[in-house]
C-alpha positions as CSV (number, residue, x, y, z in Angstrom):
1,X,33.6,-39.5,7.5
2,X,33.2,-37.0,10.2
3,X,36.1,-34.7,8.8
4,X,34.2,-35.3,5.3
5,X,31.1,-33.8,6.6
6,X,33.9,-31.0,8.1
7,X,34.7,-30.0,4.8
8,X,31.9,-30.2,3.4
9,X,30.0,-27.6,5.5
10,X,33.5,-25.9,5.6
11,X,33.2,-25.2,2.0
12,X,29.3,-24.3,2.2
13,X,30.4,-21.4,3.8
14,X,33.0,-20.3,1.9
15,X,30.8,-20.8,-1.3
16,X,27.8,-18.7,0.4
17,X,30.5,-15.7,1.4
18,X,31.6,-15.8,-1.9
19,X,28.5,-15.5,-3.8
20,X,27.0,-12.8,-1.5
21,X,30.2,-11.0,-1.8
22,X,29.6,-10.6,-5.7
23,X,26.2,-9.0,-4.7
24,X,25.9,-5.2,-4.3
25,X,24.2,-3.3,-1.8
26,X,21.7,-2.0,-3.3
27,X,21.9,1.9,-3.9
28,X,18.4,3.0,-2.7
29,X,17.8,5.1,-6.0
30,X,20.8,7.3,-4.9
31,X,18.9,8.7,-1.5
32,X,22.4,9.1,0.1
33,X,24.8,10.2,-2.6
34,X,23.8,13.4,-2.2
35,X,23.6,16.1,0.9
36,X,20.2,17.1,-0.2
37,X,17.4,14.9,-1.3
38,X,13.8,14.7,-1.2
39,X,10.8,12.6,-0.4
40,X,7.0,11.7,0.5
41,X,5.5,9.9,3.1
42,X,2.2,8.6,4.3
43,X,1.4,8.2,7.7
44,X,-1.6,6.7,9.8
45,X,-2.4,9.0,12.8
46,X,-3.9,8.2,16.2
47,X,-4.2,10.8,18.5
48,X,-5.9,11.9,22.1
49,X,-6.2,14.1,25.1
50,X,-4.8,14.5,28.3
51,X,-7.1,16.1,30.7
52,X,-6.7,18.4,33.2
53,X,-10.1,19.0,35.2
54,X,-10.9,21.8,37.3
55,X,-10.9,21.1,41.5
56,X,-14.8,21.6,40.9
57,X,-15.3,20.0,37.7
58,X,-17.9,17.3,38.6
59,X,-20.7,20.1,39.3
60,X,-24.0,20.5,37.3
61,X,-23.9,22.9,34.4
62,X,-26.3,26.1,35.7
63,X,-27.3,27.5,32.3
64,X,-28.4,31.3,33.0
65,X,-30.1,31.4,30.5
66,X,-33.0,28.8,31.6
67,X,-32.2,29.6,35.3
68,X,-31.5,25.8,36.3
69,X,-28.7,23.1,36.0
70,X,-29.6,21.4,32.7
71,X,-26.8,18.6,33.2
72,X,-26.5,16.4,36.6
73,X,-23.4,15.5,38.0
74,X,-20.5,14.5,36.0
75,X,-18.6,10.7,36.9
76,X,-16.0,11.2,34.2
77,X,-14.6,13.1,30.9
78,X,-12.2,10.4,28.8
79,X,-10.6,10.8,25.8
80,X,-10.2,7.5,23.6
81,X,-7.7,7.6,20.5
82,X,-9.1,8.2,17.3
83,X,-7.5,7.6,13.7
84,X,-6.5,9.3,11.0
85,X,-3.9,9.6,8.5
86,X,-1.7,12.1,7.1
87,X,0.6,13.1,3.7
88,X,3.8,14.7,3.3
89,X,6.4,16.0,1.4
90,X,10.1,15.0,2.8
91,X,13.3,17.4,2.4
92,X,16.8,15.7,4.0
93,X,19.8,17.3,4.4
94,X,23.0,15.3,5.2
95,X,25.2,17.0,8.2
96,X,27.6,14.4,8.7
97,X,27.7,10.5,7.6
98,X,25.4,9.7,10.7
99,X,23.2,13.3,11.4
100,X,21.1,15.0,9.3
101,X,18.4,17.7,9.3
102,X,14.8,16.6,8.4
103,X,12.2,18.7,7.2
104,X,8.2,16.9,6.7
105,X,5.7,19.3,6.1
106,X,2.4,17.4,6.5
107,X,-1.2,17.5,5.9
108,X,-3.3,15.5,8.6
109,X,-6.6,14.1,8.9
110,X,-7.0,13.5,12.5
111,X,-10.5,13.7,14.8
112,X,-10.3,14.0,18.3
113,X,-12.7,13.2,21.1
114,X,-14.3,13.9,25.0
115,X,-16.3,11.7,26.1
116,X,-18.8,12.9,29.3
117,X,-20.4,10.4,31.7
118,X,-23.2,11.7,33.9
119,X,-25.2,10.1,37.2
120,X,-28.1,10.5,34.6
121,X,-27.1,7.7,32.0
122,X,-29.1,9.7,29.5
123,X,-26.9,12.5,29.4
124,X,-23.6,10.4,28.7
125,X,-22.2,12.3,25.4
126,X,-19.3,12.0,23.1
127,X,-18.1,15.2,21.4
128,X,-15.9,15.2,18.5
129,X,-13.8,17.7,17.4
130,X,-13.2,16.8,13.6
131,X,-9.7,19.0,12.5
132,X,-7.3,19.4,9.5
133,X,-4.0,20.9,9.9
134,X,-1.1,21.5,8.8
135,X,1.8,20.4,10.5
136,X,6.4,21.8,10.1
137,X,8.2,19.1,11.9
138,X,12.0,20.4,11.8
139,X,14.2,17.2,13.5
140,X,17.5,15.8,13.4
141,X,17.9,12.2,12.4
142,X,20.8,10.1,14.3
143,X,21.0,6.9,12.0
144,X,23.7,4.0,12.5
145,X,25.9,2.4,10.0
146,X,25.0,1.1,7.1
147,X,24.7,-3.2,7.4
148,X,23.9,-4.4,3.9
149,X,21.2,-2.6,3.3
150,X,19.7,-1.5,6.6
151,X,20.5,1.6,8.4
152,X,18.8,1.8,12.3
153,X,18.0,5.4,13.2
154,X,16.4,7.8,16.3
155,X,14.8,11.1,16.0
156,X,13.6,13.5,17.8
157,X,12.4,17.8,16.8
158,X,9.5,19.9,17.3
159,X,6.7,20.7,15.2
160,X,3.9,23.8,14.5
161,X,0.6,22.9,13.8
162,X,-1.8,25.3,12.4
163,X,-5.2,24.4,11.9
164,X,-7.3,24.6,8.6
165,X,-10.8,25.0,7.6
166,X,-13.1,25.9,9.8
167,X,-14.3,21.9,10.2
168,X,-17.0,21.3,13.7
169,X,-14.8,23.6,15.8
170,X,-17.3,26.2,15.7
171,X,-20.0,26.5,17.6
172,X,-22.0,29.8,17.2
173,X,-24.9,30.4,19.0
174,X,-26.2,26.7,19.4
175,X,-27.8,25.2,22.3
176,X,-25.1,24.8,25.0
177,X,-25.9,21.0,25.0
178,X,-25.1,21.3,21.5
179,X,-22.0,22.9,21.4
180,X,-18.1,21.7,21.3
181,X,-15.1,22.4,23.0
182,X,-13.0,24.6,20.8
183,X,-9.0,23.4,20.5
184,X,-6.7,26.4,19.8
185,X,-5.5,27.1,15.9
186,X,-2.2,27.1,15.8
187,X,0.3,25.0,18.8
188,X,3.3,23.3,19.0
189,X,4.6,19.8,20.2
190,X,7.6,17.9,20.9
191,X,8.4,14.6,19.0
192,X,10.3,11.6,19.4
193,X,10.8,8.6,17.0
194,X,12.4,5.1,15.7
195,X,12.9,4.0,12.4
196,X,14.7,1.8,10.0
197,X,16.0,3.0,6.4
198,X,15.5,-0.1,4.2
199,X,17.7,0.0,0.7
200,X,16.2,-0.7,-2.5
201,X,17.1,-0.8,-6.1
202,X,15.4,2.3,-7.1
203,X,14.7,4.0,-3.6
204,X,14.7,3.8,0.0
205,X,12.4,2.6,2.4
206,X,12.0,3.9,6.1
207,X,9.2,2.5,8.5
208,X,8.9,5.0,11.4
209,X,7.0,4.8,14.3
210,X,6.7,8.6,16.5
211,X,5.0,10.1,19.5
212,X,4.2,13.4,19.7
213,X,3.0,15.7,22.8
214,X,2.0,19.2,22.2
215,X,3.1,22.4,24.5
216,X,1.1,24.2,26.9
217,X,-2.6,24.0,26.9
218,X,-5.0,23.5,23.2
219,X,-8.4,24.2,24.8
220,X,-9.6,27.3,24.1
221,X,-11.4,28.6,27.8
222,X,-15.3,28.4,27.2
223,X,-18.7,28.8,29.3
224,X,-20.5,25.9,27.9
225,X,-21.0,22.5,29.4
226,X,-18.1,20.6,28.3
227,X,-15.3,23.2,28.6
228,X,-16.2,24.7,32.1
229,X,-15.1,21.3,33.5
230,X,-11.9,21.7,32.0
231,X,-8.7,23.1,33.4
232,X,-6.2,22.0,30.0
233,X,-6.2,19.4,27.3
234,X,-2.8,18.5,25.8
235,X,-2.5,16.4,22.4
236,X,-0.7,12.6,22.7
237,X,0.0,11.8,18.8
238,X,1.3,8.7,18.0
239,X,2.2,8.1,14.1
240,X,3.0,5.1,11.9
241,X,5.0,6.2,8.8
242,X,6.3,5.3,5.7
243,X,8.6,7.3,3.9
244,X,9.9,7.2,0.6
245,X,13.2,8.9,-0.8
């Protein structure tokens, strides 16, 4: 009985080997047949600040203009992540079976935010800085073999982002209450990321996760109220893709 059951299961599996055998991986619309090939992709964005303060950052504002501190002390400036989402166009280029060159110019809808608490409650603001840009990721692409129809992959690249429109980033000649902290046009990051290619009949899939941190400092130097307590903000970016080829 027991070397029935033996067989039995012995068989199973050379029945199931056979049968998946006589499937083909599927050839993902022909993504990979070629060196060159193209794509979209769309992406939700949540980005925030890292703040540098000044040594004397928690002082009062003393606006000339009114001859008096017209903000108390300040407790804290925070930056929570805000979301957005983004569109792109995708251009691959094959350098070897397992590296390639990755081109994504993207469009991206992302707000970011300061948040200022006060020892007077009432004062406790939240600025946001609402921005469009457009961003030229240029990466390289380190993928793994191809298991059915599943390729793991890392990347990693830079990117120049130049900002569009003029959006809430200008402030004029409001009240300094009223006014923003202004973030720099043009700047450029680092980026790292994971991702998957997933093969399907008539195209291929890749889920993508990425973090982004930008160079240097985005915050343009200012006299009013919420950039005099400011030594640098840098960008965090962290993206949720998926791309099509």
């Amino acid at each position: 009985m027991i070397k029935t059951w033996y067989l039995t299961i012995i068989l199973f599996l050379l029945g199931s080997n056979l049968l998946l055998a006589q499937v083909p991986p599927a050839w993902g619309g022909g993504a990979d047949q070629n060196d060159l090939s193209f794509g979209f992709s769309f992406a939700y964005v949540s980005s925030y600040f890292k703040i540098v303060k000044k040594p004397d950052w928690r002082n009062p504002y003393f606006d000339p203009g009114v001859n008096k501190n017209i903000t108390d002390f300040v407790n804290s400036i925070t930056s929570v992540p805000l979301p957005g989402f983004s569109i792109g166009f995708i251009t691959r280029y094959r350098l070897t079976d397992h590296l390639e060159a990755r081109g994504t110019p993207s469009l991206v809808f992302a707000d970011r935010d300061l948040t200022y608490d006060y020892a007077t409650p009432s004062q406790d603001v939240a600025k946001q800085i609402q921005t469009t840009t457009v961003d030229f990721p240029l990466s390289l692409k380190l993928r793994s073999d191809r298991i059915n129809n599943f390729r793991a992959y890392i990347l990693g690249g830079v990117k120049y982002s130049q900002a569009i429109g003029k959006g809430n980033n200008i402030s004029g000649d409001l009240n300094p209450l009223d006014q923003l902290p202004k973030n720099v046009t043009g700047f450029g990051s680092y980026e790292a990321a994971l991702g998957c290619d997933i093969y399907f009949e008539f195209f291929k899939l890749s889920p993508e996760i990425k973090i982004s941190n930008s160079f240097g400092n985005v915050l343009v130097p200012g006299t009013d109220p919420y950039s005099t307590p400011i030594s640098k903000l840098s960008l965090h970016t962290i993206m949720f893709s998926l791309i099509f080829e």
